[in-house]
C-alpha positions as CSV (number, residue, x, y, z in Angstrom):
1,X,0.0,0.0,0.0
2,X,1.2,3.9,-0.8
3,X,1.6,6.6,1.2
4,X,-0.6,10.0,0.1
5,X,-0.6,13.2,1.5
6,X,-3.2,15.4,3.0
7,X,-3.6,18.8,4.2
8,X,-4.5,22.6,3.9
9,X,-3.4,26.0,3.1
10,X,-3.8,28.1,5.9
11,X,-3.9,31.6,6.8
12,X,-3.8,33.9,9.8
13,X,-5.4,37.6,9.2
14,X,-3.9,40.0,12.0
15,X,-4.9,42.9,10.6
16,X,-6.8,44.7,13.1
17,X,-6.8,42.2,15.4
18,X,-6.0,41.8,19.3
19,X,-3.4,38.7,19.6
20,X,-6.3,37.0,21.8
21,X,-8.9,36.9,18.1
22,X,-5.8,35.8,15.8
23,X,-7.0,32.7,14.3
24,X,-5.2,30.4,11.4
25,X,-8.3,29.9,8.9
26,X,-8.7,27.3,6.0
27,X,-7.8,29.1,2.8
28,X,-8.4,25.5,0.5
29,X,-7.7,22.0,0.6
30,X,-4.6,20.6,-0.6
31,X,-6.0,18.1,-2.4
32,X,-7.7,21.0,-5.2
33,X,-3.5,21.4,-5.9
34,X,-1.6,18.5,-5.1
35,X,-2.4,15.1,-6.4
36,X,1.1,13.2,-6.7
37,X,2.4,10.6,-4.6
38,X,6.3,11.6,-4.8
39,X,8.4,9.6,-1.8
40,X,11.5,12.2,-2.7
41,X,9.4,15.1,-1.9
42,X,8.2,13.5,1.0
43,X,11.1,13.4,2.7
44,X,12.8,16.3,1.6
45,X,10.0,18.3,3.0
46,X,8.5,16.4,6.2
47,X,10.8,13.3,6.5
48,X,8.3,10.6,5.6
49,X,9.0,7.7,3.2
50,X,12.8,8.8,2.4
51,X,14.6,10.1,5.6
52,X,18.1,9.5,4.6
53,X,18.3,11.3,1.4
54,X,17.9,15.4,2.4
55,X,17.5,17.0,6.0
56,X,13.8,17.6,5.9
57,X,12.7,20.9,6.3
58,X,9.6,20.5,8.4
59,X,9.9,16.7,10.4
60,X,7.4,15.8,13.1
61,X,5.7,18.6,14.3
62,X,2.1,17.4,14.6
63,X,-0.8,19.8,14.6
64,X,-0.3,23.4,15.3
65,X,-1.7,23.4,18.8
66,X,-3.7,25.9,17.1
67,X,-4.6,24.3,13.7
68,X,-8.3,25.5,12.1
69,X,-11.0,23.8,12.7
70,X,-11.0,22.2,8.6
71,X,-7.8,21.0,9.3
72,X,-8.2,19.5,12.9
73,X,-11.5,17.5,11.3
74,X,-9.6,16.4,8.2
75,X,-7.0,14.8,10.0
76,X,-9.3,13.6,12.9
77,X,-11.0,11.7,10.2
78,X,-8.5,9.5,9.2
79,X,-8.2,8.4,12.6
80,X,-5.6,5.6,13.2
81,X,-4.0,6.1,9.4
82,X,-2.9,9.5,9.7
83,X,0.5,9.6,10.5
84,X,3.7,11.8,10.1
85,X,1.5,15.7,10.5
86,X,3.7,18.4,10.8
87,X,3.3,22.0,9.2
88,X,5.6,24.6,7.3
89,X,5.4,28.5,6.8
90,X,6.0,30.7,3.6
91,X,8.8,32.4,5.5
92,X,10.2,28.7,5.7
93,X,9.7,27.8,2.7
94,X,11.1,30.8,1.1
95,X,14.2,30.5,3.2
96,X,15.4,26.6,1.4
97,X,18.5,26.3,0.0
98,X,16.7,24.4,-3.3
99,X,20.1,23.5,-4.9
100,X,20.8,21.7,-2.1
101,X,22.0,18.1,-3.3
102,X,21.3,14.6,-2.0
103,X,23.2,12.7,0.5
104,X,22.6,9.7,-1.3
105,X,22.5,8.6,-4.7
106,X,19.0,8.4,-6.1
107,X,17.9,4.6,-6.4
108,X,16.0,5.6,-9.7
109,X,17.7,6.3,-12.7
110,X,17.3,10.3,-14.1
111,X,15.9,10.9,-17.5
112,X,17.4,14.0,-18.8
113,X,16.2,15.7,-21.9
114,X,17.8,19.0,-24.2
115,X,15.6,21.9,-23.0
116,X,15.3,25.4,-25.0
117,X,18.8,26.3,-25.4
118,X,20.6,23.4,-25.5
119,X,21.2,22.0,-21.8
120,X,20.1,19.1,-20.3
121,X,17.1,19.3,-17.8
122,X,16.2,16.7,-15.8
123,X,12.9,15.4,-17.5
124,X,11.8,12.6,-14.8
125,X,13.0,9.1,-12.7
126,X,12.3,5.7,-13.7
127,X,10.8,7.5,-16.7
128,X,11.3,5.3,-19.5
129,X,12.1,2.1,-18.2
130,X,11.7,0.1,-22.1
131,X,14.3,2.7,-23.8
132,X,16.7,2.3,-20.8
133,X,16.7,-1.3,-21.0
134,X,18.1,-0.8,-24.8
135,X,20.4,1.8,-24.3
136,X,22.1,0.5,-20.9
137,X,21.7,-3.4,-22.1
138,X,20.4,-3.8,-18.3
139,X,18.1,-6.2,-17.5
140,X,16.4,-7.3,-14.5
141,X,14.0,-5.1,-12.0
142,X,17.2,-4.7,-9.4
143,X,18.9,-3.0,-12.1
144,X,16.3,-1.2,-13.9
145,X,14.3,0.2,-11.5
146,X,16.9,0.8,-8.5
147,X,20.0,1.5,-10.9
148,X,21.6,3.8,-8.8
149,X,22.2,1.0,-6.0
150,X,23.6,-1.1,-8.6
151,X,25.6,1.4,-11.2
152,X,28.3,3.5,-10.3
153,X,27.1,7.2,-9.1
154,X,28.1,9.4,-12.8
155,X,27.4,6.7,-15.1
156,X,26.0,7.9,-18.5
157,X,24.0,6.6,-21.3
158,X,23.6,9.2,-23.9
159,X,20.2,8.6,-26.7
160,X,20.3,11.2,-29.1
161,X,18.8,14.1,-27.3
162,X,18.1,12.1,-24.5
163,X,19.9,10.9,-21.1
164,X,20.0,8.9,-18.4
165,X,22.3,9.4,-15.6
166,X,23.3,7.9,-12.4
167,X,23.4,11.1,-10.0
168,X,22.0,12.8,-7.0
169,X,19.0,14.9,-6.6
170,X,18.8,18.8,-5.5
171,X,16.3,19.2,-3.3
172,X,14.3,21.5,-6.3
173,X,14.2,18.5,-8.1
174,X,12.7,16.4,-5.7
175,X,10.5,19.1,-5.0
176,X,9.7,19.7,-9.0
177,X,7.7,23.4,-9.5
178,X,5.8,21.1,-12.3
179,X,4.0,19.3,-9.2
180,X,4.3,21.5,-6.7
181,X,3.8,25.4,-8.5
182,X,0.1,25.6,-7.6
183,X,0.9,25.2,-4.2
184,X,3.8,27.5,-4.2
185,X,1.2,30.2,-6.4
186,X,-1.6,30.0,-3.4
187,X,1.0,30.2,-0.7
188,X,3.1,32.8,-2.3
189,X,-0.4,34.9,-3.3
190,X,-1.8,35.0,0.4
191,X,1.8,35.6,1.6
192,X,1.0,38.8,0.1
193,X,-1.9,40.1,2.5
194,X,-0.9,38.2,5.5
195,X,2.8,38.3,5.0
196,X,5.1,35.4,5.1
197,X,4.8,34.2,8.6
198,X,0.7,34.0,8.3
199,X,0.3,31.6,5.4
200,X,1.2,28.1,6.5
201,X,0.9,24.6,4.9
202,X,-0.6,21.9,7.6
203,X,-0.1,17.9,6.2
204,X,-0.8,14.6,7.5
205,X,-0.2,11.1,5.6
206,X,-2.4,7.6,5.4
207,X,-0.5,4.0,5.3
């Protein structure tokens, strides 16, 4: 069984407001902007799934003690499946060092492809299993799909204007904008009323 994520967007409106009415509201569900199930990003951002690859940013918090009520009943109603909640500000999140590499080799081969000028951008992992197969002349599952345990980290097999690599991961690309930019767009756009310390993401994950 997979692991998912769950969660909200959250934000705290202080305008106006004595420190005793402050309240962290439910701007919208993360599941309207997320929909992937990636194990890197897991880890790199909350430490669930892959612990040993990046520090994560944002590892076992829990709840905020003072979560909204959406969230609180979202994760309430998973009851014993929800595990690993923790949350993560804008300001935080702003803050990441994104070219950060790996500490480990990435299990799953990279697919790289020539973008608009010329250089090659890292396209996706485990992408193209078939075409690997040919190119490398690796067979198996161990070696396909876990050929960084099993290849040398830097090895190269070039296919016209595509390649796969042996190699690491920066912590941008196991965060990828391509799954993760709507998230970014909400968080960044509320940031802008309620400033970067009052927009917050709140997760939780099933078994």
């Amino acid at each position: 069984m997979g692991t998912d994520m769950h969660g909200f967007i959250e934000c705290r409106w202080d305008r106006w407001l004595d420190e005793e009415d402050r309240r962290w509201d439910a701007a919208i569900d993360l599941a309207h902007l997320y929909a992937g199930r990636s194990y890197a990003a897991f880890g790199a951002l909350f430490g669930v799934r892959d612990t040993a690859s990046f520090l994560p940013l944002a590892a076992d918090r829990g709840l905020p003690r003072d979560v909204s009520d959406e969230a609180r009943a979202g994760f309430d109603g998973w009851g014993r499946d929800a595990h690993g909640a923790s949350w993560v500000t804008w300001a935080e999140l702003t803050a990441v060092d994104w070219d950060e590499g790996a500490a480990e080799v990435d299990e799953c081969v990279h697919e790289y492809r020539r973008g608009p000028e010329g250089s090659w951008e890292l396209y996706g992992r485990n992408s193209s299993l078939t075409r690997f197969a040919e190119v490398s002349g690796l067979s198996g599952p161990r070696d396909l799909y876990r050929a960084g345990r099993t290849q040398p980290e830097g090895s190269e097999w070039y296919d016209g204007d595509r390649l796969f690599r042996v190699g690491r991961l920066t912590r941008k690309q196991a965060v990828p904008d391509s799954d993760w930019e709507a998230v970014w767009a909400v968080m960044r756009t509320l940031a802008g009323l309620h400033g970067d310390e009052g927009v917050r993401l709140v997760v939780w994950f099933d078994c």
